[in-house]
C-alpha positions in Angstrom: -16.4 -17.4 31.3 -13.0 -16.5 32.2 -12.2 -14.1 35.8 -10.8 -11.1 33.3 -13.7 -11.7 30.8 -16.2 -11.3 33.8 -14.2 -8.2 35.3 -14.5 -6.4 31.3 -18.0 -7.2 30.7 -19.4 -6.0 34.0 -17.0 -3.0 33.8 -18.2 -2.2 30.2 -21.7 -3.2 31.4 -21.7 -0.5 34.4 -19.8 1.8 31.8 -22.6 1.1 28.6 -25.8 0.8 30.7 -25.8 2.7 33.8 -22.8 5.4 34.0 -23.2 6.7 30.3 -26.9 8.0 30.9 -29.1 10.3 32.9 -26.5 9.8 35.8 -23.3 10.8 34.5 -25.1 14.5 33.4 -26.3 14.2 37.1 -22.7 13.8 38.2 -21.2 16.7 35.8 -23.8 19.7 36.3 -23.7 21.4 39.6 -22.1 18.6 41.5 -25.7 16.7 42.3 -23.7 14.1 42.7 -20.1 14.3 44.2 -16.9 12.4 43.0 -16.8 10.2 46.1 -20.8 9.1 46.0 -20.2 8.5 42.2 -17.6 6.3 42.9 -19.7 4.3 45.4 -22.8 3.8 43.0 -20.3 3.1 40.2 -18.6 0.4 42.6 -22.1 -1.1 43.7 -23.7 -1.3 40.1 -20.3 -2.8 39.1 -20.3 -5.4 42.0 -24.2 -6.1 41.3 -23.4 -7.0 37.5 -20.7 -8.9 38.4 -22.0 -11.1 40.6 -24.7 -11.9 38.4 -22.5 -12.7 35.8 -20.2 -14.9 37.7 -23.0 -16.5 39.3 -25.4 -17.2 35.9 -22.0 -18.6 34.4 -20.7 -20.6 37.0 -21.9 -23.9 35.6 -23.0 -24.1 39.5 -27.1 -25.2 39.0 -27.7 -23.3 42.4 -26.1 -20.3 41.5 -27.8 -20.2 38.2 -31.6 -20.6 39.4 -30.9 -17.9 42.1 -30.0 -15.3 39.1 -33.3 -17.0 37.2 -35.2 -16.6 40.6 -33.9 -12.8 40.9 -34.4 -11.7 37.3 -38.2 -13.4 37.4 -38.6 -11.7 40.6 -37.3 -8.5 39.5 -39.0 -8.4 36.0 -42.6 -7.7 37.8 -41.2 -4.5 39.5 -42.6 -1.5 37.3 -44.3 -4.0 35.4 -47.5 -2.0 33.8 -45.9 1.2 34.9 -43.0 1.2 33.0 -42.1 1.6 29.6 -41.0 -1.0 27.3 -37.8 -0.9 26.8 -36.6 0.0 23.1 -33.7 -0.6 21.4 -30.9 2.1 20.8 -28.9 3.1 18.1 -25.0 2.8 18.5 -24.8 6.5 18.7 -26.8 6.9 21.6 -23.8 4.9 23.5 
């Protein structure tokens, strides 16, 4: 994958599944959360995705087992507690 195709998808990724939920009406009502500690989570969760991304696309075989070896790990946390996940309509984006 190509540098500018990794920046968008993170970007849109941040954008689609973090920013544009629970958070963002977090952000607008009663300044729960300011401008400037928005703009660090935004920059963290973008950073996170990206370097996942770049890393699980590299083509690098180390790179790509520590994403496989984070998302396995990661996949037990809430495991039993939380939901499953369900799909979304368009709309709710």
């Amino acid at each position: 994958m190509k540098e500018d195709q990794l920046q968008n998808l993170s970007r849109a990724l941040t954008h689609l599944v973090y920013r544009n939920t629970l958070v963002e009406d977090l952000h607008a009502m009663d300044a729960k959360l300011d401008d400037a500690t928005m703009k660090l989570i935004n920059k963290e969760v973008n950073n996170r995705i990206y370097t996942l991304l770049k890393w699980y696309t590299s083509g690098n075989e180390t790179e790509q087992k520590q994403v496989e070896d984070l998302v396995a790990f990661s996949s037990l946390y809430g495991k039993g507690s939380w939901d499953l996940a369900e799909e979304l309509r368009l709309e709710d984006f």
